[in-house]
N, CA, C and O atoms as a CHARMM CRD file, in Angstrom:
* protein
*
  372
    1    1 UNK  N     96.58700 112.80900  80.47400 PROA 1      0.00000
    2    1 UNK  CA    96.93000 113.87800  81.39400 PROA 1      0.00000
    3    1 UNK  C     96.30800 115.16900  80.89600 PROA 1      0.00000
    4    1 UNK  O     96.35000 115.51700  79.71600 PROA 1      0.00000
    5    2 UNK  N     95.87500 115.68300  81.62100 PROA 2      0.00000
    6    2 UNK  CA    95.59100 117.23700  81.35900 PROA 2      0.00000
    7    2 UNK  C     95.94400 118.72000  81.80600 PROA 2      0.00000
    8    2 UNK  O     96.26800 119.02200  82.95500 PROA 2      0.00000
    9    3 UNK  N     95.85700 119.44800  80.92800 PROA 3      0.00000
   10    3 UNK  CA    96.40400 120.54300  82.21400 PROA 3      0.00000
   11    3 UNK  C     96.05700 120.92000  83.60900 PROA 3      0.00000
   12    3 UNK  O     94.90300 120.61800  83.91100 PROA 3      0.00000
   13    4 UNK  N     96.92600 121.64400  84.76600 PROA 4      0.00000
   14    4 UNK  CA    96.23700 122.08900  85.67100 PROA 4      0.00000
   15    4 UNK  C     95.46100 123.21700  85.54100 PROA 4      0.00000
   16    4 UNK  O     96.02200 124.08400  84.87100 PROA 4      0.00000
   17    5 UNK  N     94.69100 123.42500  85.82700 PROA 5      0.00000
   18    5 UNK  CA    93.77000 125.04500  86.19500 PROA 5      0.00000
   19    5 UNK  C     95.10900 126.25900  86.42700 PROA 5      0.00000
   20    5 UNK  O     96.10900 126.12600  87.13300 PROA 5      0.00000
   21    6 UNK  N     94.83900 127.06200  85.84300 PROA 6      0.00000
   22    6 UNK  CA    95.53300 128.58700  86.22500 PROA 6      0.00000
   23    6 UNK  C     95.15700 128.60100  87.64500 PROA 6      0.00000
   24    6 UNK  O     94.01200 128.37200  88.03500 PROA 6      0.00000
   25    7 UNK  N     96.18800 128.88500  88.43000 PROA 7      0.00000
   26    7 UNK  CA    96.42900 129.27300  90.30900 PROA 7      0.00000
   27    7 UNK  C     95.70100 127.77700  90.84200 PROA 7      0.00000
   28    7 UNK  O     94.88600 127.69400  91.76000 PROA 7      0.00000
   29    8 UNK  N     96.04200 127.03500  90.30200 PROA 8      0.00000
   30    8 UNK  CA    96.32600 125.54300  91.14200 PROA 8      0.00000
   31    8 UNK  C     97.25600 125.70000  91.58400 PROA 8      0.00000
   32    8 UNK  O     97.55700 124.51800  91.74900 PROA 8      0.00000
   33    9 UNK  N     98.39200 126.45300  92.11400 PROA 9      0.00000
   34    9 UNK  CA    99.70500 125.85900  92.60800 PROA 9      0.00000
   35    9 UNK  C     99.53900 125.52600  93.87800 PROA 9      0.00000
   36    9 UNK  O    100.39700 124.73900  94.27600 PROA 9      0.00000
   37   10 UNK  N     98.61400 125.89200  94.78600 PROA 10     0.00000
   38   10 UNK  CA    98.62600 126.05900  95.89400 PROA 10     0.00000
   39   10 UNK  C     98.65500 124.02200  96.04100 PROA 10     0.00000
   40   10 UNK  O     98.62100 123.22500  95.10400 PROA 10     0.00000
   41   11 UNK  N     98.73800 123.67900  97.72800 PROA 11     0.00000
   42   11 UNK  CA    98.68400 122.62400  97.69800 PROA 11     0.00000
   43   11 UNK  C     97.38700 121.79500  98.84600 PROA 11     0.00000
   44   11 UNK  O     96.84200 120.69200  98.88500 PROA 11     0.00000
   45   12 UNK  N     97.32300 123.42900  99.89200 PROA 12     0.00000
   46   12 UNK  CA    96.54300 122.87900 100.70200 PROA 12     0.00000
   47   12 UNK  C     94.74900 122.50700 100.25100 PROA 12     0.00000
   48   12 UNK  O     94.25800 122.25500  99.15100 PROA 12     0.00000
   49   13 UNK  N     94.23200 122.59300 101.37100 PROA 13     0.00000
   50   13 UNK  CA    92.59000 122.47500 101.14400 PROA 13     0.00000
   51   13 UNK  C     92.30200 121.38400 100.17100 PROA 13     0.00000
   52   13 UNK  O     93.03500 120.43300  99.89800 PROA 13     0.00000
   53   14 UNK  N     91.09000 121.66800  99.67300 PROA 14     0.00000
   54   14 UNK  CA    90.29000 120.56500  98.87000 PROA 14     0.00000
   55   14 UNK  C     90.78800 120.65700  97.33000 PROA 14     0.00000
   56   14 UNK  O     90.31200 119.84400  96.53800 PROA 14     0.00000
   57   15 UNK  N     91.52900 121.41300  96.97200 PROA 15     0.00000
   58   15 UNK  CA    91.64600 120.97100  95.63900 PROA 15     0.00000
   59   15 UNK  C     91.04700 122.15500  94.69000 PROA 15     0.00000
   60   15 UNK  O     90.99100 123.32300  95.07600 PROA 15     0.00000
   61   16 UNK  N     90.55500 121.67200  93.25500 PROA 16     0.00000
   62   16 UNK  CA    90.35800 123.15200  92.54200 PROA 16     0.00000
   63   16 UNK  C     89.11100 122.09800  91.88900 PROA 16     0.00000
   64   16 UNK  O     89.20800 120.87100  91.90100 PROA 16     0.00000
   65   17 UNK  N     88.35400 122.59200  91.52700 PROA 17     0.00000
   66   17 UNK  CA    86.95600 122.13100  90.75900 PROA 17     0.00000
   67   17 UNK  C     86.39700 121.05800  91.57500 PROA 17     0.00000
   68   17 UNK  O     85.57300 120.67600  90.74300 PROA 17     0.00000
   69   18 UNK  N     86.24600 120.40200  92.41700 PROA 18     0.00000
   70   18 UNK  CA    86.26300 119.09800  92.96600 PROA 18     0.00000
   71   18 UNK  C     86.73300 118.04100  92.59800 PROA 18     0.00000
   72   18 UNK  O     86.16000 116.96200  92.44800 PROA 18     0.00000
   73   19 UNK  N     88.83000 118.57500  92.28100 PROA 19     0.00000
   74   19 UNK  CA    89.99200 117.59900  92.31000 PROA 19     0.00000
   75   19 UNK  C     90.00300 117.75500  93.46700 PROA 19     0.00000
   76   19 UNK  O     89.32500 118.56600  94.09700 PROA 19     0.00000
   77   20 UNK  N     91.07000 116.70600  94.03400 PROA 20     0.00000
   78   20 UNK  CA    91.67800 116.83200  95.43900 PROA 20     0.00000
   79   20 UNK  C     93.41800 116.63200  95.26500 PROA 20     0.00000
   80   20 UNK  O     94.04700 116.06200  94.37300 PROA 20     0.00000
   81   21 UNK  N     93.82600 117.24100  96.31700 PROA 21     0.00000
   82   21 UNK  CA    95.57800 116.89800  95.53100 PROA 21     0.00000
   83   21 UNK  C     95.80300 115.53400  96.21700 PROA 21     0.00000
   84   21 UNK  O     95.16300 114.80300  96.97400 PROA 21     0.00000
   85   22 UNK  N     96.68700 115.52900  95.76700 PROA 22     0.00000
   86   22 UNK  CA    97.49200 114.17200  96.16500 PROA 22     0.00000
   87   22 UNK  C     98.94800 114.06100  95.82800 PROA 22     0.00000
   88   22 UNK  O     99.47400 114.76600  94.96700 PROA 22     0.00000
   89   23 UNK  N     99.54400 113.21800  96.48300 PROA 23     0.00000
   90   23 UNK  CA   100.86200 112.88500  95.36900 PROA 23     0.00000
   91   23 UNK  C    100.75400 111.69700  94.62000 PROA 23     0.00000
   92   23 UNK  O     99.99600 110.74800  94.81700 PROA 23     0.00000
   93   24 UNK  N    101.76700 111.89000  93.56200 PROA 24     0.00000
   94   24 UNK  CA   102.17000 110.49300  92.99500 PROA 24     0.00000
   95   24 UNK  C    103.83000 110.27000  92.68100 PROA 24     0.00000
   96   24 UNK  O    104.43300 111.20300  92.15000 PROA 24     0.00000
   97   25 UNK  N    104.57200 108.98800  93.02800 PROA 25     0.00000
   98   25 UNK  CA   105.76300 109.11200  92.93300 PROA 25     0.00000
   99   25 UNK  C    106.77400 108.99900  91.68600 PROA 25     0.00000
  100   25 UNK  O    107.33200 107.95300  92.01700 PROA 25     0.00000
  101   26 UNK  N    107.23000 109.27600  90.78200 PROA 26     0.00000
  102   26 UNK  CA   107.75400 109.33500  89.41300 PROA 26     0.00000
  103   26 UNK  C    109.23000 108.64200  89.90300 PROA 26     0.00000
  104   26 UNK  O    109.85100 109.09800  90.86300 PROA 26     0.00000
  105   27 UNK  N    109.68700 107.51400  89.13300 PROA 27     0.00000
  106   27 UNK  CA   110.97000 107.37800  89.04700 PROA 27     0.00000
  107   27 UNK  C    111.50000 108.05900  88.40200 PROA 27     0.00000
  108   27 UNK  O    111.15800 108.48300  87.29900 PROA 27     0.00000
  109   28 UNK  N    113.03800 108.40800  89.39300 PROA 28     0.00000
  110   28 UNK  CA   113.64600 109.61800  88.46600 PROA 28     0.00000
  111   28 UNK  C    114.97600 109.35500  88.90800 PROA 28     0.00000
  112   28 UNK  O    115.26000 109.32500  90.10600 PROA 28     0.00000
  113   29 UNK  N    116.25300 109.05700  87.50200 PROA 29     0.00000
  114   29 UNK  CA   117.04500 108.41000  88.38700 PROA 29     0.00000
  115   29 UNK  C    117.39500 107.27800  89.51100 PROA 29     0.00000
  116   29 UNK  O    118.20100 107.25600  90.44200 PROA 29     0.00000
  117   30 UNK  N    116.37800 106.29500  88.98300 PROA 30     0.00000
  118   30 UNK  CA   116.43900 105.21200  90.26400 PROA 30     0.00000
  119   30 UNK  C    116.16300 105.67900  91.71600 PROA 30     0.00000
  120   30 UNK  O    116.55300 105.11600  92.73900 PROA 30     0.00000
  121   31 UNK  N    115.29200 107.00600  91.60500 PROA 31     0.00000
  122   31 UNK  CA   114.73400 107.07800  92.83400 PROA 31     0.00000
  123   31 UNK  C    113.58400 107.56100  92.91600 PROA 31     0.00000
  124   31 UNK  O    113.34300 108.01100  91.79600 PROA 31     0.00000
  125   32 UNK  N    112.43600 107.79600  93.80300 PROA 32     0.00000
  126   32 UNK  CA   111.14600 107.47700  94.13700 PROA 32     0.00000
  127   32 UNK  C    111.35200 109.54800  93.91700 PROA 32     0.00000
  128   32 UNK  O    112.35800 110.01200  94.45300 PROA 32     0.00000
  129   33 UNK  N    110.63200 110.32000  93.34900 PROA 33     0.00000
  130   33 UNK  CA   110.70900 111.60300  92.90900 PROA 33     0.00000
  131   33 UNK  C    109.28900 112.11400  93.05000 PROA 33     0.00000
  132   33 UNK  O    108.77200 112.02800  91.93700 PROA 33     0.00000
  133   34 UNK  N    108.20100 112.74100  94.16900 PROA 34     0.00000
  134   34 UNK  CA   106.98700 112.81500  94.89600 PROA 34     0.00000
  135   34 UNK  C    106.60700 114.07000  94.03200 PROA 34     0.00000
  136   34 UNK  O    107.46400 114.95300  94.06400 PROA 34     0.00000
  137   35 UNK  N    105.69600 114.28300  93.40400 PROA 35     0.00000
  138   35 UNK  CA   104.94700 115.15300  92.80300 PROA 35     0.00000
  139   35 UNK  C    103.54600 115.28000  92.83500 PROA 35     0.00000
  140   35 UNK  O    102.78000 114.32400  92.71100 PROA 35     0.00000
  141   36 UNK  N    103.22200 116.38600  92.99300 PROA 36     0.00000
  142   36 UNK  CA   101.76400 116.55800  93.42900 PROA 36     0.00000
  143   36 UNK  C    100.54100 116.82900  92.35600 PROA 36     0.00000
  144   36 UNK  O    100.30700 117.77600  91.60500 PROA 36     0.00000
  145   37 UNK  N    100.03100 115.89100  92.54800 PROA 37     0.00000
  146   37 UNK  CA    98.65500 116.51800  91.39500 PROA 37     0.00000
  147   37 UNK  C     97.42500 116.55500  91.79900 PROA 37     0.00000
  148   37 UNK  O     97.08500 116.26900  92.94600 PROA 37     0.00000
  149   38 UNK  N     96.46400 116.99900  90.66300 PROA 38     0.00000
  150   38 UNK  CA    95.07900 117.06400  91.15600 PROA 38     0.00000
  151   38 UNK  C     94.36700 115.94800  90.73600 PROA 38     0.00000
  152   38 UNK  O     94.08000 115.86600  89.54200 PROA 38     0.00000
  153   39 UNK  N     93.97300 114.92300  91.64400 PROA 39     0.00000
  154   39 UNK  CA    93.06300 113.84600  91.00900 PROA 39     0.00000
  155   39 UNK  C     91.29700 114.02300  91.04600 PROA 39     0.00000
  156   39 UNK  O     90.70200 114.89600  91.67900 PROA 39     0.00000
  157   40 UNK  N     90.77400 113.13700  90.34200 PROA 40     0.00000
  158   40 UNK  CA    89.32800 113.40500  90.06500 PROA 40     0.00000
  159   40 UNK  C     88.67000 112.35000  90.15300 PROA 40     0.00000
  160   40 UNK  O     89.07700 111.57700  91.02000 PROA 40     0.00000
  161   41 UNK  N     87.51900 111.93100  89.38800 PROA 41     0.00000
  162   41 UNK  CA    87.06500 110.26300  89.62000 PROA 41     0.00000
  163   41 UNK  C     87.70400 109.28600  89.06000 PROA 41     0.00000
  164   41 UNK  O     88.29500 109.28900  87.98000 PROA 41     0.00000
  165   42 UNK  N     87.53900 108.20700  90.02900 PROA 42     0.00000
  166   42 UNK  CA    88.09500 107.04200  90.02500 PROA 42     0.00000
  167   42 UNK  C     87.25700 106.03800  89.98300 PROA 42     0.00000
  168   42 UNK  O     86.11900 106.19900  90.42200 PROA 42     0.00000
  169   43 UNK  N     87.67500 104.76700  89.42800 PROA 43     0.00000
  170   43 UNK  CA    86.95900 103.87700  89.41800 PROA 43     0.00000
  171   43 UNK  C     87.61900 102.55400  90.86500 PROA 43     0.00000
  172   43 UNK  O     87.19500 101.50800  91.35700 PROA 43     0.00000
  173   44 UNK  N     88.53200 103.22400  90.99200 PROA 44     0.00000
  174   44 UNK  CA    89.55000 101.93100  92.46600 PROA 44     0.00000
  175   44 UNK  C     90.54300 101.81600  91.16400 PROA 44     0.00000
  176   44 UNK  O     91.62600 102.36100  91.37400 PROA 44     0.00000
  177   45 UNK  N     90.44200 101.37300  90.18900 PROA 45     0.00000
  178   45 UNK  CA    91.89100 100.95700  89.00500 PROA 45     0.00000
  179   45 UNK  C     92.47800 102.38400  88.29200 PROA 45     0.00000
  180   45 UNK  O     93.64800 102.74900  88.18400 PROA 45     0.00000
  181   46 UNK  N     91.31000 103.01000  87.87700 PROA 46     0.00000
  182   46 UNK  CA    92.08400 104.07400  86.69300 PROA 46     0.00000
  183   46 UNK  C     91.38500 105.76400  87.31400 PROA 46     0.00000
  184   46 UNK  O     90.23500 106.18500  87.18400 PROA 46     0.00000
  185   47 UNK  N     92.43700 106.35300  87.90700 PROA 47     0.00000
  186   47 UNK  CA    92.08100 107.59600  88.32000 PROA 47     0.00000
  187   47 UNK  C     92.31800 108.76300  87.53300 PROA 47     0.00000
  188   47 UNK  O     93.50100 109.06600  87.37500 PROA 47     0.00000
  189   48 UNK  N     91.42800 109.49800  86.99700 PROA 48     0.00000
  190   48 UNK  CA    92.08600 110.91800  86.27600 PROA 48     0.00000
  191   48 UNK  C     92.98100 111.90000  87.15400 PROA 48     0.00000
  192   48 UNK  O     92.60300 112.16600  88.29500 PROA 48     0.00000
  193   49 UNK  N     94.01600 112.37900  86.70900 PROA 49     0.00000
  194   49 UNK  CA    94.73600 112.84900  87.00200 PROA 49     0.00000
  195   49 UNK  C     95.11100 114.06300  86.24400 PROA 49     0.00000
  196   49 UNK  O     95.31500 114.08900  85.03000 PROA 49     0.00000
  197   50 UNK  N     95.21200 115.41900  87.34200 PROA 50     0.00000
  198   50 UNK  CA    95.38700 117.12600  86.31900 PROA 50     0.00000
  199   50 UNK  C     96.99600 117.67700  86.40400 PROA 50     0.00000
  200   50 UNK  O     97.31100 118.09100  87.52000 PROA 50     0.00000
  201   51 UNK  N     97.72600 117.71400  85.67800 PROA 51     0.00000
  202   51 UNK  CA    98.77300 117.73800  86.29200 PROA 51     0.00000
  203   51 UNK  C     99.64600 118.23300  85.40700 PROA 51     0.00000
  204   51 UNK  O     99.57300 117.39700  84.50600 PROA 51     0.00000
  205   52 UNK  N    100.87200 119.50300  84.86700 PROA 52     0.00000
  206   52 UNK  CA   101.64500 119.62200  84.06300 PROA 52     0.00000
  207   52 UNK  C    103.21400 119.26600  84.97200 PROA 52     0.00000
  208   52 UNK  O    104.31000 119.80900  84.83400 PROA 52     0.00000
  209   53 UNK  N    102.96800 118.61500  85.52200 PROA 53     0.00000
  210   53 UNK  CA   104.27300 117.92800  86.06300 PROA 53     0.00000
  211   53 UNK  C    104.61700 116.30700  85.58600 PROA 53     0.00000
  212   53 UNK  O    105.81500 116.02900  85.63100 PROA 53     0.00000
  213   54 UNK  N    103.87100 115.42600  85.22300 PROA 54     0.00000
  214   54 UNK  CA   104.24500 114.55500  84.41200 PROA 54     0.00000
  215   54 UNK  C    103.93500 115.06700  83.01400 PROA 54     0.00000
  216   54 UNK  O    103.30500 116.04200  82.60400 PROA 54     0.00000
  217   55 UNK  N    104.92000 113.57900  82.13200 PROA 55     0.00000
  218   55 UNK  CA   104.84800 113.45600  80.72100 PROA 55     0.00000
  219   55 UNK  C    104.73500 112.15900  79.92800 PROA 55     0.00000
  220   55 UNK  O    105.58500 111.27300  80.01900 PROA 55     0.00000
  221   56 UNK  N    103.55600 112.06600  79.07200 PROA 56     0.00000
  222   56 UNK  CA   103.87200 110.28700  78.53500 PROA 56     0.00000
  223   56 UNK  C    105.10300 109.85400  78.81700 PROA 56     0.00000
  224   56 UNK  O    106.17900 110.28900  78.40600 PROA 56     0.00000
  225   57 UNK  N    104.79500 108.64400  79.81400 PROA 57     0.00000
  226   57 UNK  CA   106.32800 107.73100  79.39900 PROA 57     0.00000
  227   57 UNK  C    106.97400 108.00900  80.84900 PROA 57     0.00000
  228   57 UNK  O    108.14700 107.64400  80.91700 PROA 57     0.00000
  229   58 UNK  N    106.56500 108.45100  81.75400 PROA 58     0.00000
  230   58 UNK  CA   107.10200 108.72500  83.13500 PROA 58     0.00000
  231   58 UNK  C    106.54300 107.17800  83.46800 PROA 58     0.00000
  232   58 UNK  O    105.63400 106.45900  83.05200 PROA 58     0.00000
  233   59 UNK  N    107.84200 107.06500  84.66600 PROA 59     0.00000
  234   59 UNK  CA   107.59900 105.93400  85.16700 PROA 59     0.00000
  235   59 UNK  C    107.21700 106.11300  86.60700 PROA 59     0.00000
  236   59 UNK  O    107.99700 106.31300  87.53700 PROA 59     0.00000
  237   60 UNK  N    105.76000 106.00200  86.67000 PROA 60     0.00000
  238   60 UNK  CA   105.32800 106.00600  88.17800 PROA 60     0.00000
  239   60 UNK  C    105.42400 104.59800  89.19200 PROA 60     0.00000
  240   60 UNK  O    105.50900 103.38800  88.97900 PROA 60     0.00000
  241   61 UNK  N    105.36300 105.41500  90.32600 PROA 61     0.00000
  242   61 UNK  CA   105.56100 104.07400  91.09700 PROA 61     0.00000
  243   61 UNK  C    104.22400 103.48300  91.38400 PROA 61     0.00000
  244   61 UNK  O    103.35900 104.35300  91.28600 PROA 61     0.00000
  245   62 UNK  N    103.74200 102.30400  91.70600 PROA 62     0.00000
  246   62 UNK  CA   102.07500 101.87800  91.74300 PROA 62     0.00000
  247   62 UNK  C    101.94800 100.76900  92.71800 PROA 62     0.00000
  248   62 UNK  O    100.82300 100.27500  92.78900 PROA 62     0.00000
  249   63 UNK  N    103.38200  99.99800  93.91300 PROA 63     0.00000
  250   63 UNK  CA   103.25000  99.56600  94.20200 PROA 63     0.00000
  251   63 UNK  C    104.60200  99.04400  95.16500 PROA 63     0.00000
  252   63 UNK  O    105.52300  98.45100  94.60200 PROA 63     0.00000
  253   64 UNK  N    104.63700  99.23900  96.26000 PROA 64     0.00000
  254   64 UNK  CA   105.80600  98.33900  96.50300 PROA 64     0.00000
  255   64 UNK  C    105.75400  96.82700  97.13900 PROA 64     0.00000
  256   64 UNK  O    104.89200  96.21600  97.77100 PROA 64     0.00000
  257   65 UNK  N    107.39700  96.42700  96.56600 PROA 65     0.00000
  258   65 UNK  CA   107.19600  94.98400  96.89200 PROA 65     0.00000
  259   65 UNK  C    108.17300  94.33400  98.48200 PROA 65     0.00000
  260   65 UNK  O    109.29400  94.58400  98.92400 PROA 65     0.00000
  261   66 UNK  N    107.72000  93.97300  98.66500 PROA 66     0.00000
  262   66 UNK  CA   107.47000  93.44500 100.87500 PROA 66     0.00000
  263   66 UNK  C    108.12200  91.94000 100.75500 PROA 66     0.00000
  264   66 UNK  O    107.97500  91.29100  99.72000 PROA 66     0.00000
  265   67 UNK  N    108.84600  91.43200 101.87400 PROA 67     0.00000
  266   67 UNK  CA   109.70600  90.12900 101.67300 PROA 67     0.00000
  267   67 UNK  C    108.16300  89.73100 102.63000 PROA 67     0.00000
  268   67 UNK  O    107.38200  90.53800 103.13300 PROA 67     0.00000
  269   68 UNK  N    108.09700  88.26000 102.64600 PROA 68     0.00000
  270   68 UNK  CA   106.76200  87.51200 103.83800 PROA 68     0.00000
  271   68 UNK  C    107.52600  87.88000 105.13600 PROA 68     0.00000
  272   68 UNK  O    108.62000  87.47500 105.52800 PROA 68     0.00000
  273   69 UNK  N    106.63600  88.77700 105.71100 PROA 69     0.00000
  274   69 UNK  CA   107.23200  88.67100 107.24600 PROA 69     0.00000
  275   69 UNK  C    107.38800  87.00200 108.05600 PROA 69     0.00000
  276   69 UNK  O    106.81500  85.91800 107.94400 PROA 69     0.00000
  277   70 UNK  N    108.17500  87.40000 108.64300 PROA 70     0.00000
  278   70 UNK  CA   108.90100  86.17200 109.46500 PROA 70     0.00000
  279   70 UNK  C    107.13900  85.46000 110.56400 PROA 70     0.00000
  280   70 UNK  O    106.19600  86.10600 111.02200 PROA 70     0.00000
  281   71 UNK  N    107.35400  84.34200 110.58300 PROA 71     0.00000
  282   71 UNK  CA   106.15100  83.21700 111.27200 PROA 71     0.00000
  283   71 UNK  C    106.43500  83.82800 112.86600 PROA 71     0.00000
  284   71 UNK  O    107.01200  82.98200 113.55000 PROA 71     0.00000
  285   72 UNK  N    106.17100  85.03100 113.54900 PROA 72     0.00000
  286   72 UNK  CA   106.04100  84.66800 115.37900 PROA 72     0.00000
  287   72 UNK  C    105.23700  84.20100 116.12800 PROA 72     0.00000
  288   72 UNK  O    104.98000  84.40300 117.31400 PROA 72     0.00000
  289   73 UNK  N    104.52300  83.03700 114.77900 PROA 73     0.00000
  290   73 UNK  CA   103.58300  82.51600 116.45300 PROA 73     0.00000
  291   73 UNK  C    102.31400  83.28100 116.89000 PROA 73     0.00000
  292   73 UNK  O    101.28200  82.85400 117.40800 PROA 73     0.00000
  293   74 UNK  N    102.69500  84.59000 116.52100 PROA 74     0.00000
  294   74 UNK  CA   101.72000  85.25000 117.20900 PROA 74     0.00000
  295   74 UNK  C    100.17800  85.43500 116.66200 PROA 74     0.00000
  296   74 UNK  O    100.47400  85.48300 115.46800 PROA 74     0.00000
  297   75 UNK  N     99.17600  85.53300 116.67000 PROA 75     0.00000
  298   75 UNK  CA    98.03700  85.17500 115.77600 PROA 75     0.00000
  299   75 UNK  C     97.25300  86.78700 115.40500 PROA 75     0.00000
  300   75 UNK  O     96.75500  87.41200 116.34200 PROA 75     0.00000
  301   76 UNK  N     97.21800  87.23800 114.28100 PROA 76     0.00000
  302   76 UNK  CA    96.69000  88.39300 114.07700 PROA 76     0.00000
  303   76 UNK  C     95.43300  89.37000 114.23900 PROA 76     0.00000
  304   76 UNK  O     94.49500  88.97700 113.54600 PROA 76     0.00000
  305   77 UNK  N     95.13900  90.59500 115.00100 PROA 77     0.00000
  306   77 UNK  CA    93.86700  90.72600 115.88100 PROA 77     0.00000
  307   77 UNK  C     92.63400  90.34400 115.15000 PROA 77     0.00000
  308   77 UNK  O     92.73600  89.78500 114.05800 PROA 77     0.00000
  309   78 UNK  N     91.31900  90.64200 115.74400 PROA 78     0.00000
  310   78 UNK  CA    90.34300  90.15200 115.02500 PROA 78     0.00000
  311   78 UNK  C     90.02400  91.34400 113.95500 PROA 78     0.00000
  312   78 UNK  O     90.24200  92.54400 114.12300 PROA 78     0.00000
  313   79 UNK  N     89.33900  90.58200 112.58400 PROA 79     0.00000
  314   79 UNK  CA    88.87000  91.57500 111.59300 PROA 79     0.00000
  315   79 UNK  C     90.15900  91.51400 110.31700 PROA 79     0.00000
  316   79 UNK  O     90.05700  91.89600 109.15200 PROA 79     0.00000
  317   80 UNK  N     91.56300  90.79700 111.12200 PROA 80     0.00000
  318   80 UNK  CA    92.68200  91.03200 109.90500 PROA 80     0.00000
  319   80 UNK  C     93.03500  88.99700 110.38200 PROA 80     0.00000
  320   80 UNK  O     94.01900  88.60300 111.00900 PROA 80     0.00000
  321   81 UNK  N     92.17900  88.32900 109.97200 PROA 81     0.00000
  322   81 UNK  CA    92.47900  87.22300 109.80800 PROA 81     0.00000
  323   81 UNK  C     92.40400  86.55500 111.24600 PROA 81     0.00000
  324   81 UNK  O     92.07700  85.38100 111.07100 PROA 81     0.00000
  325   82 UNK  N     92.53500  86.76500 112.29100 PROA 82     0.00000
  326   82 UNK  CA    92.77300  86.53700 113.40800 PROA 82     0.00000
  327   82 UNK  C     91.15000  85.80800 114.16900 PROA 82     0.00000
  328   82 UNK  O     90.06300  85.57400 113.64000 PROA 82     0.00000
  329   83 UNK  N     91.51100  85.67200 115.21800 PROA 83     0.00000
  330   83 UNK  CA    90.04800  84.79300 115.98500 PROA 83     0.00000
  331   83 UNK  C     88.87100  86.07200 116.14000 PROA 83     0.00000
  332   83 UNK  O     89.07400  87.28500 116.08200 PROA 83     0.00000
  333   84 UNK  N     87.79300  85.45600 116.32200 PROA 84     0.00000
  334   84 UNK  CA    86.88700  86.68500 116.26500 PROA 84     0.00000
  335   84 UNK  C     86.91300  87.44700 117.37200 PROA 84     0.00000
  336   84 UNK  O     87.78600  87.14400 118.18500 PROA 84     0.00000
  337   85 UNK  N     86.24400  88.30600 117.62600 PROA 85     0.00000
  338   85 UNK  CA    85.66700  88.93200 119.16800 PROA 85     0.00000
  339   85 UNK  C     84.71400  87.56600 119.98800 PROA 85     0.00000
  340   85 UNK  O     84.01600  86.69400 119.47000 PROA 85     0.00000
  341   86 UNK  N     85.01000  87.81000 121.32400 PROA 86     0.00000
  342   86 UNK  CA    83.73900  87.17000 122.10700 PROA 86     0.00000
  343   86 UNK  C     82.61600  87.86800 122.89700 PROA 86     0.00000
  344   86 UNK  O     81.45200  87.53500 123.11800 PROA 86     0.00000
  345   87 UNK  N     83.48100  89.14800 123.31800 PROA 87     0.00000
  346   87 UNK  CA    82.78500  90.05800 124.07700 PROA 87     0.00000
  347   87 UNK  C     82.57000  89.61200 125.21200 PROA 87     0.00000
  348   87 UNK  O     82.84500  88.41200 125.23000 PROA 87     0.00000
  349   88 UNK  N     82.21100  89.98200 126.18500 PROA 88     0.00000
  350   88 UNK  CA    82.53600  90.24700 127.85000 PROA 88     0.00000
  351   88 UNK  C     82.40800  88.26400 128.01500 PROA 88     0.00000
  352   88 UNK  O     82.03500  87.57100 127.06800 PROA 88     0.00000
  353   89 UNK  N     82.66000  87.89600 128.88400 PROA 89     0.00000
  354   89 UNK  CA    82.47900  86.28300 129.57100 PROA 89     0.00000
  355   89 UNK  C     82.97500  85.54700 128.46500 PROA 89     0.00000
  356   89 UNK  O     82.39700  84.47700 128.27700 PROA 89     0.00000
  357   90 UNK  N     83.78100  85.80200 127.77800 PROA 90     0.00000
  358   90 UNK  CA    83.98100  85.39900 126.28800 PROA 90     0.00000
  359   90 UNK  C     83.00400  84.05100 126.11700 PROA 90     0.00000
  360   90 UNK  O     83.32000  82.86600 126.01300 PROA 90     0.00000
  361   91 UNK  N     81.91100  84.59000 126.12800 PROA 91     0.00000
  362   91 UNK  CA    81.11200  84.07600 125.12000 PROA 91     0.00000
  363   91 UNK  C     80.67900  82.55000 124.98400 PROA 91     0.00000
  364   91 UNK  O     80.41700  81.95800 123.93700 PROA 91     0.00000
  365   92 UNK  N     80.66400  82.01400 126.37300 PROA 92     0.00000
  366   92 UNK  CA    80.72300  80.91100 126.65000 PROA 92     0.00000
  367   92 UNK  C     79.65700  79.86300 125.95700 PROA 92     0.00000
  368   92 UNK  O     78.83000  80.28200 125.14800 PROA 92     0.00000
  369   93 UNK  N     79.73500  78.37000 126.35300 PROA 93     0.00000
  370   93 UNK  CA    79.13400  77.73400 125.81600 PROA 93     0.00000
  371   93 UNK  C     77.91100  77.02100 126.24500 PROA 93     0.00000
  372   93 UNK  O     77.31300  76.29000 125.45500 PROA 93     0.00000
């Protein structure tokens, strides 16, 4: 973690050096506690983060967990598993 920049408090716009804000959620008390920081490059796994609002040892949140939605039968649109496009006359044979 590092410090924020002097007059980072603000929250809107792009950020301060080319960070951008964001939140991240801290457990606090068994509950989800939203704090804002400045993030920087990322690789998709490990993002730098500018921030004097966390401290080693905070427990962030990184993921929540979802029961399997229930089977309706119904088949999911195209692009998220579902049948493809055919486009106009669907695409006859």
């Amino acid at each position: 973690l590092r410090q924020m920049p002097e007059g980072a408090g603000g929250m809107g716009g792009a950020g301060v050096d080319g960070y951008k804000w964001s939140a991240v959620y801290v457990l606090e008390a068994g509950k989800p506690k939203r704090v804002m920081v400045l993030t920087g490059i990322t690789d998709g796994s490990y993002t730098e983060v500018r921030t004097d609002k966390l401290t080693p040892g905070d427990k962030l949140i990184v993921g929540s967990e979802t029961t399997a939605a229930r089977n309706t039968g119904l088949q999911p649109p195209p692009g998220m598993g579902g049948g493809g496009f055919r486009g106009p006359g669907r695409g006859g044979r």
